[in-house]
KEDOVEX-78007 format. One record per residue (C-alpha): residue number from 1; z, y, x. Coordinates in Angstrom, 1 decimal. Last residue first. Example, Ala and Ser with C-alpha at 12.3 -4.5 7.8 and 13.67 -1.06 7.14 Angstrom:
% KEDOVEX-78007
pos=2 zz=7.1 yy=-1.1 xx=13.7
pos=1 zz=7.8 yy=-4.5 xx=12.3
% end
This chain:
% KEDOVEX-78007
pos=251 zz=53.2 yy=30.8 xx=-12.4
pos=250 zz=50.7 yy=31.2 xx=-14.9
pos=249 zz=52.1 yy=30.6 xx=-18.9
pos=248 zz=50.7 yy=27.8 xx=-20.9
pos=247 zz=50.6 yy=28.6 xx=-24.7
pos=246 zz=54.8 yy=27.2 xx=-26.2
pos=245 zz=54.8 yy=23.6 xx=-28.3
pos=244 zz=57.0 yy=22.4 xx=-30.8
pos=243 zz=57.7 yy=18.9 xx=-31.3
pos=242 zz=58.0 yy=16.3 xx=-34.0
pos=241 zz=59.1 yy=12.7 xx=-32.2
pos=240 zz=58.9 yy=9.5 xx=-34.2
pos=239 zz=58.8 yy=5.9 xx=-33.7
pos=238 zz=59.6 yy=5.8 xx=-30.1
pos=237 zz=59.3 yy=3.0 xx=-28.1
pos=236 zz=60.2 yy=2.5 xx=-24.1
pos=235 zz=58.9 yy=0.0 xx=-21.7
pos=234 zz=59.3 yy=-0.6 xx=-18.2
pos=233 zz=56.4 yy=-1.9 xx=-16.6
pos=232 zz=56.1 yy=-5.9 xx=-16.1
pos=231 zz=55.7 yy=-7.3 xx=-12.3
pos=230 zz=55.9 yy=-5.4 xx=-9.1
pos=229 zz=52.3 yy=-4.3 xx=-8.5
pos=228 zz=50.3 yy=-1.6 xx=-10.0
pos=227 zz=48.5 yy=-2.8 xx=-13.4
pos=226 zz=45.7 yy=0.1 xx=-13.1
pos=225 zz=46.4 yy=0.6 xx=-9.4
pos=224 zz=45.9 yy=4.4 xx=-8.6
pos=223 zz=43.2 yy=6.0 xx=-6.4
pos=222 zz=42.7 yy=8.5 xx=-9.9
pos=221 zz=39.8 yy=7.0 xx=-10.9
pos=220 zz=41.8 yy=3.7 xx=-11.5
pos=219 zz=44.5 yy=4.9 xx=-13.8
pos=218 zz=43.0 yy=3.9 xx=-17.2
pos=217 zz=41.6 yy=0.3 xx=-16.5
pos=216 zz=44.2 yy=-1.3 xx=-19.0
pos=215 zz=42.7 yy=-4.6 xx=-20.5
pos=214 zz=44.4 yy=-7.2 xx=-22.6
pos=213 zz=48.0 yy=-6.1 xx=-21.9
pos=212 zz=50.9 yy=-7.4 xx=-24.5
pos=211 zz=53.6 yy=-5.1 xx=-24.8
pos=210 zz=57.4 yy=-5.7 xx=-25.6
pos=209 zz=59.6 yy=-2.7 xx=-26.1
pos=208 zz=63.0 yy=-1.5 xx=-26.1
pos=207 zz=64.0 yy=1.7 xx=-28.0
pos=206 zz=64.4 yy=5.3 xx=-27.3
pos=205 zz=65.0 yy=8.0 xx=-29.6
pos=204 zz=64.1 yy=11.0 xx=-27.3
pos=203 zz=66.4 yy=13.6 xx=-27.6
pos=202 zz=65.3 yy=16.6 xx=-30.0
pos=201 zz=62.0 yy=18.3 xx=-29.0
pos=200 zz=60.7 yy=22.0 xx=-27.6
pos=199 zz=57.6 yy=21.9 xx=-25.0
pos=198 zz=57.0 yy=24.1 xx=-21.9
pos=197 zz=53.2 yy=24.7 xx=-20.6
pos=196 zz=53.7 yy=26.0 xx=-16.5
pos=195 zz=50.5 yy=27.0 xx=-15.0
pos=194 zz=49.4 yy=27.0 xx=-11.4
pos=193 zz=45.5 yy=28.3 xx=-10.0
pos=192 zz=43.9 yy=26.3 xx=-8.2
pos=191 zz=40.9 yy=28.6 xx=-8.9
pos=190 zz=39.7 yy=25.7 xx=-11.3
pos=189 zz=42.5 yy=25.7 xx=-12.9
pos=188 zz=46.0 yy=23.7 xx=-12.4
pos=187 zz=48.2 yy=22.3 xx=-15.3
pos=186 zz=51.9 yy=21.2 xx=-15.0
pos=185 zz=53.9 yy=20.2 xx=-18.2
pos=184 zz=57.1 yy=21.1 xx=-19.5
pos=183 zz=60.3 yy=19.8 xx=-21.4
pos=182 zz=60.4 yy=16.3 xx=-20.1
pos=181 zz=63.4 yy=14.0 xx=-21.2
pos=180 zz=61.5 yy=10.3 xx=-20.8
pos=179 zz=61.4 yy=9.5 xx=-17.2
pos=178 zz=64.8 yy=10.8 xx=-15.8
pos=177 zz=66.6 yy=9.5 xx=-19.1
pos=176 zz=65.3 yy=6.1 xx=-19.0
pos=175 zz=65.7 yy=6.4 xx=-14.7
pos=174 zz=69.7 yy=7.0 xx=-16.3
pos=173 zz=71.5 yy=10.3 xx=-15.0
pos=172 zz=71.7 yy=11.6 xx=-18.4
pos=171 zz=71.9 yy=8.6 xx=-21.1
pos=170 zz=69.5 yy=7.6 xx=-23.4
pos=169 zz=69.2 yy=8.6 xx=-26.7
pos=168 zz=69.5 yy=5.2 xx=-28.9
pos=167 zz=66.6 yy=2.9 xx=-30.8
pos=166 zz=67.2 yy=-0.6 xx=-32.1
pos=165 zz=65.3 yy=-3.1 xx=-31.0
pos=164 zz=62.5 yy=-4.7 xx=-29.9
pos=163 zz=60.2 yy=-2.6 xx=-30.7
pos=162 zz=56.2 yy=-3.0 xx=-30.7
pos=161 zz=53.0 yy=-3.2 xx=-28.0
pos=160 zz=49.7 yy=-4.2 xx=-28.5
pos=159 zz=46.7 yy=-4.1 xx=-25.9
pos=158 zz=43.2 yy=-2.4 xx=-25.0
pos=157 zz=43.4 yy=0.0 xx=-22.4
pos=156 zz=40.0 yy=1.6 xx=-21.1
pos=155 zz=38.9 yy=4.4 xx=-18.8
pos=154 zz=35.3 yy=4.0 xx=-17.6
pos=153 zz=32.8 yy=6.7 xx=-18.4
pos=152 zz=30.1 yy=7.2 xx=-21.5
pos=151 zz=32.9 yy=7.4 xx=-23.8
pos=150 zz=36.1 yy=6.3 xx=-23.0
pos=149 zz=37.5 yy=3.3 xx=-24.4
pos=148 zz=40.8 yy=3.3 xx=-26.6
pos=147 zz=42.5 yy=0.1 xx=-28.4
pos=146 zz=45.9 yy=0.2 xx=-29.3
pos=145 zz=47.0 yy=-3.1 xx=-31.9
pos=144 zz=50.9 yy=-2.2 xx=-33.1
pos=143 zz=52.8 yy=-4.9 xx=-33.7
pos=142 zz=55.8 yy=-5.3 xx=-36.3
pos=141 zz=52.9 yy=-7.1 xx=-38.7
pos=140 zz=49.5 yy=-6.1 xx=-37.5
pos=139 zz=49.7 yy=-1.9 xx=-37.5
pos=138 zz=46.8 yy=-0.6 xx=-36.8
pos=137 zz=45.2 yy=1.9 xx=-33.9
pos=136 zz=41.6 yy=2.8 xx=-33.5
pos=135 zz=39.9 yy=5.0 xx=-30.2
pos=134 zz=36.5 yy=5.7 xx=-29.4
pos=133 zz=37.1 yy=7.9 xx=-26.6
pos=132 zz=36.7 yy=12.0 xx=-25.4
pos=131 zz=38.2 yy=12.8 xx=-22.2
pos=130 zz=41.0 yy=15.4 xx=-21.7
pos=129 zz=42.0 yy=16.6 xx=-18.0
pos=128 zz=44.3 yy=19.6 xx=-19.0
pos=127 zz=42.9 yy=23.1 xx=-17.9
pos=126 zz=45.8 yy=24.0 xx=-21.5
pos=125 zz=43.1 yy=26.8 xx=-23.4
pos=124 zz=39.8 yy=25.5 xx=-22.4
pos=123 zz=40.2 yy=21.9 xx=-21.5
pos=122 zz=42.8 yy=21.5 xx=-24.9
pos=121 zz=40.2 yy=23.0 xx=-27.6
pos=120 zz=37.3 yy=20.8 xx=-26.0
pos=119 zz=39.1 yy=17.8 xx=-26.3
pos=118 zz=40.9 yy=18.5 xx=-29.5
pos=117 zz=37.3 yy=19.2 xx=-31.1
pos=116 zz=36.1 yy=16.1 xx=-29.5
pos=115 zz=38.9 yy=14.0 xx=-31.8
pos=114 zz=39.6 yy=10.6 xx=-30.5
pos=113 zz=41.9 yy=11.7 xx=-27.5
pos=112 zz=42.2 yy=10.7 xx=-24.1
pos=111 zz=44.5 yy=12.7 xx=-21.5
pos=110 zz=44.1 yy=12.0 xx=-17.6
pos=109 zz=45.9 yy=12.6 xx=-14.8
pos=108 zz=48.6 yy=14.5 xx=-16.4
pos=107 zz=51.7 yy=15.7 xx=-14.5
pos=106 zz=54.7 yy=16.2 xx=-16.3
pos=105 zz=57.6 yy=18.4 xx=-15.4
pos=104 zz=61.1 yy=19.2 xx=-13.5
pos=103 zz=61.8 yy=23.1 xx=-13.6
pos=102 zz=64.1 yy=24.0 xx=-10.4
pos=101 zz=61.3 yy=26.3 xx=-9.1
pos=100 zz=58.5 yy=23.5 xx=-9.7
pos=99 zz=59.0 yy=19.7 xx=-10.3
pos=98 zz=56.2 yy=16.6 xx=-10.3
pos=97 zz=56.2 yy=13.7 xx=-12.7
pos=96 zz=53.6 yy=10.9 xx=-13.1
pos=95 zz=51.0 yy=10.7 xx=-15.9
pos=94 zz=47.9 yy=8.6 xx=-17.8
pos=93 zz=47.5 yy=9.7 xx=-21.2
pos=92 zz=46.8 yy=8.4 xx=-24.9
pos=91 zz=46.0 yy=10.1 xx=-27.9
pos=90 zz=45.1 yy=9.0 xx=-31.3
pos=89 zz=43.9 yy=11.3 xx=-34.6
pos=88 zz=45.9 yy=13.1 xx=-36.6
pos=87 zz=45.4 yy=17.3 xx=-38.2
pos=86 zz=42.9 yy=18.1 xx=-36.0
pos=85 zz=39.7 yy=17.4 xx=-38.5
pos=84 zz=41.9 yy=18.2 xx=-41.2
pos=83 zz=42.9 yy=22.1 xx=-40.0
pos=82 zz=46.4 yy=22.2 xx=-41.0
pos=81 zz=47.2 yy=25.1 xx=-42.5
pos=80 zz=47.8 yy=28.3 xx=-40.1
pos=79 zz=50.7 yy=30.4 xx=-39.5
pos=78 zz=51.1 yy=28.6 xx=-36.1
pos=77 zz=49.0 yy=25.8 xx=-35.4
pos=76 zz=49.3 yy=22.9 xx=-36.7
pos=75 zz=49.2 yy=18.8 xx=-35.8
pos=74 zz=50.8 yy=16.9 xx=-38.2
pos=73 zz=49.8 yy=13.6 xx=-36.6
pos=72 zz=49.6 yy=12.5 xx=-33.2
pos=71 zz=49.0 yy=8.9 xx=-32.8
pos=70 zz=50.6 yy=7.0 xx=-29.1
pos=69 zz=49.8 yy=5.8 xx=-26.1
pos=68 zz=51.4 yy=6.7 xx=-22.8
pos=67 zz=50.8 yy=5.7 xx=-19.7
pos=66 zz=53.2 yy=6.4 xx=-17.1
pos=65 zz=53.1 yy=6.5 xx=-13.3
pos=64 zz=56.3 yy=6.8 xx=-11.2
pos=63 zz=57.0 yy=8.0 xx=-7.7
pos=62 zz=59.8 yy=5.7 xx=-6.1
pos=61 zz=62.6 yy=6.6 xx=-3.2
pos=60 zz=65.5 yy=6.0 xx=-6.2
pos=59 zz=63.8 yy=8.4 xx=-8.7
pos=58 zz=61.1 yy=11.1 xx=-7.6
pos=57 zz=59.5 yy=14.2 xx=-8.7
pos=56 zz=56.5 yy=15.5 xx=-6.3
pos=55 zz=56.2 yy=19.0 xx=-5.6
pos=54 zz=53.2 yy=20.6 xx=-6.7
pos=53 zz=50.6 yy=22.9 xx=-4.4
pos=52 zz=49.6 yy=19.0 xx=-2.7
pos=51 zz=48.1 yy=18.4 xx=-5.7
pos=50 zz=48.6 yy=14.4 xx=-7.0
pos=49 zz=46.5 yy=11.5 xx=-6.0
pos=48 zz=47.2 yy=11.3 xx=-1.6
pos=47 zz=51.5 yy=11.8 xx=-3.2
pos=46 zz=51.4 yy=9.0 xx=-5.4
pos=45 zz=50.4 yy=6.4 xx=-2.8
pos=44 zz=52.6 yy=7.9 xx=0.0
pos=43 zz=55.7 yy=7.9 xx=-2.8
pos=42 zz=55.2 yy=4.1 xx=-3.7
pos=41 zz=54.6 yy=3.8 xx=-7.5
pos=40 zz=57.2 yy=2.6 xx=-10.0
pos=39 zz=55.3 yy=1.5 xx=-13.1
pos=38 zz=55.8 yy=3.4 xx=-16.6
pos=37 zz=55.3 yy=2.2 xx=-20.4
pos=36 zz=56.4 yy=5.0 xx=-22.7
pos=35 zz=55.5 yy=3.8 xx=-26.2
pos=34 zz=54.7 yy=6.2 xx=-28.9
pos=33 zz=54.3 yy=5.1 xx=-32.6
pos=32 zz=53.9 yy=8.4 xx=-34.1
pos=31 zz=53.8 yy=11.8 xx=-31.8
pos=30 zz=54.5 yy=14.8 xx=-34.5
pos=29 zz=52.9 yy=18.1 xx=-33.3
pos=28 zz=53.6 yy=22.0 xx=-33.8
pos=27 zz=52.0 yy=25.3 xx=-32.2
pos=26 zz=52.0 yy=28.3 xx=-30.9
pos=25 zz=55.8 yy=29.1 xx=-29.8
pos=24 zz=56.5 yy=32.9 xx=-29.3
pos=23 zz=57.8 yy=34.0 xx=-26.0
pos=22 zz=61.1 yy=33.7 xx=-24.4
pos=21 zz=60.5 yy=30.8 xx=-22.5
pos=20 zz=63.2 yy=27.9 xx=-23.4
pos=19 zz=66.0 yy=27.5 xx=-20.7
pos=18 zz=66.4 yy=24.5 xx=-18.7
pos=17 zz=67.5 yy=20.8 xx=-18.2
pos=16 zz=67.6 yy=20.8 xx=-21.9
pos=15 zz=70.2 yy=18.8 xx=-24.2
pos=14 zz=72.3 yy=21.7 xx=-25.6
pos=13 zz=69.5 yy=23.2 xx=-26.8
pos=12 zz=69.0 yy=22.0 xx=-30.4
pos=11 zz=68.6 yy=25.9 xx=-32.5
pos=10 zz=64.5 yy=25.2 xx=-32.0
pos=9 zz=64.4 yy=22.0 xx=-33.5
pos=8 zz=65.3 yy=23.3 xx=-36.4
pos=7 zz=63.8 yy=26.3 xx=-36.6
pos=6 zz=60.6 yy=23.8 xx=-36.0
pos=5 zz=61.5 yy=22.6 xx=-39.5
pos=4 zz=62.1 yy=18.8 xx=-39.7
pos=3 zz=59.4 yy=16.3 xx=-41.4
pos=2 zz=61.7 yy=13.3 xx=-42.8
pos=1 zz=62.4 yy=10.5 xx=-40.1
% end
């Protein structure tokens, strides 16, 4: 996929659940090698480790948590270069999904990344839970080996995962759908205080995924099971996604 403009991504709307905010858009990412890999979770279970000031968002009478590793790359800020030291580095994050006035979103437990500058940068301006890690990622034939520890705390996952086939946008009304096409996130300050962060991307170009588990031990300080029962998660890959980003707004 060649590099697209974010005018171009900005004039593809049709596919959004809601409006874009009116405001100017700060920022531009592409996520590289992303796999969506998501357990159902019992509502009860989900419900004691997520805010009671957000509303949960379910599918089927199941809560969902994701993780998600992937390598951001092409990360720049609006009107500037790209700053090297931010530019790519990996990033993976431990989610479920929660709604507010009609807008259906992503709640982070947990984001790792292997750049402290991110870190900082995100805790300040997003009140998103980052944690630095020592984190590598290579390609080992069609595979690709994920290995992230976080520094000086637990929060591991050390596995591989790859395609399995050919990627298609999946369609509305699907749990593929339901899981995947997320225009906004949820953040909450230290006041407990709300904020709404919306995002700008084309369909997600999803395909099928093998992964292979050594150690995943990411969801456990949040009263979560780290490999929850109920066999394999679903998987999803994506080899691309470039998308623009909007500063977090207070609700």
């Amino acid at each position: 996929m060649s590099k697209a403009n974010p005018r171009d991504i900005l004039r593809q709307v049709a596919h959004r659940p809601f409006e874009m905010p009116d405001g100017p858009w700060i920022q531009t990412q592409t996520w590289d090698d992303l796999l969506f890999a998501h357990w159902p979770i019992p509502i009860d279970v989900m419900r004691r480790a997520v805010p009671q000031s957000l509303e949960l968002d379910t599918f089927d009478g199941s809560a969902w948590l994701g993780v998600v590793p992937f390598v951001i790359s092409e990360l720049r800020v609006r009107s500037l270069p790209p700053i090297p030291p931010l530019a790519a580095f990996p990033e993976i994050n431990v989610r479920t999904y929660v709604t507010m006035g009609g807008k259906p979103g992503v709640w982070f437990f947990s984001l790792d990344a292997a750049r402290l500058l991110a870190v900082v940068g995100a805790r300040q301006l997003y009140h998103l839970p980052y944690f630095h890690a020592r984190m590598s990622v290579h390609h080992q034939g069609d595979w690709i080996v994920y290995e992230s520890q976080r520094i000086r705390q637990d929060g591991a996952f050390i596995g591989r995962y790859r395609p399995t086939g050919s990627a298609a946008n999946p369609a509305p009304g699907t749990l593929d759908h339901w899981l995947t096409e997320r225009y906004c996130l949820y953040a909450i300050d230290g006041r407990g205080h709300i904020y709404r962060g919306d995002i700008q991307h084309e369909p997600w170009p999803l395909a099928p995924a093998d992964l292979e588990i050594e150690r995943n031990t990411m969801a456990a300080q949040f009263r979560l099971p780290d490999v929850p029962p109920g066999g394999l998660p679903l998987l999803h890959f994506s080899r691309r996604q470039q998308v623009v980003i909007w500063p977090l707004a207070r609700l």
